[in-house]
N, C-alpha and C positions, 0 to 999 in steps of 0.2 A: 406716541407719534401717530400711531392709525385713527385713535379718536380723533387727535387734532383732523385729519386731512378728510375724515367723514365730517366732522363741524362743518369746513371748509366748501365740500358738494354740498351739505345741505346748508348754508347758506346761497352757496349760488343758484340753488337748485330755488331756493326762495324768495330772490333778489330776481333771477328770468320770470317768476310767477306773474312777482308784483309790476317787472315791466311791461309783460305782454298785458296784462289787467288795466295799467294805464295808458299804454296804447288805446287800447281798445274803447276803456271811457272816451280818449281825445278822437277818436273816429265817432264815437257816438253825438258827442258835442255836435262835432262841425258837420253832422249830417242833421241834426236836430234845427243847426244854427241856419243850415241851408233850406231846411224847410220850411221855419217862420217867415224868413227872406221873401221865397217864392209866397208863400202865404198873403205878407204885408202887400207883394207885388199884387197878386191877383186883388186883391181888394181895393188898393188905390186906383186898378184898373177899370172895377166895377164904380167909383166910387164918380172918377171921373166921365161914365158912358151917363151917368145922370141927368 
């Protein structure tokens, strides 16, 4: 019974890992995703002062 309920923590203990790890990819994304944005913006900026 005590193995099962260590299984148990350490599942969850690996399951919060891998959430907080994919969180953190999905903030890495949409901050990546925000800086091509402003990126494409500044260059169509530049593209149209031509």
């Amino acid at each position: 019974m005590t193995a099962f309920f260590g299984a148990v923590f350490i599942f969850i203990g690996l399951l919060d890992c891998i959430v907080l790890a994919l969180m953190k990819l999905v903030n890495d994304t949409n901050k990546l995703a925000q800086a091509v944005k402003r990126l494409i913006e500044t260059l169509h900026d530049l593209w149209k002062k031509k």
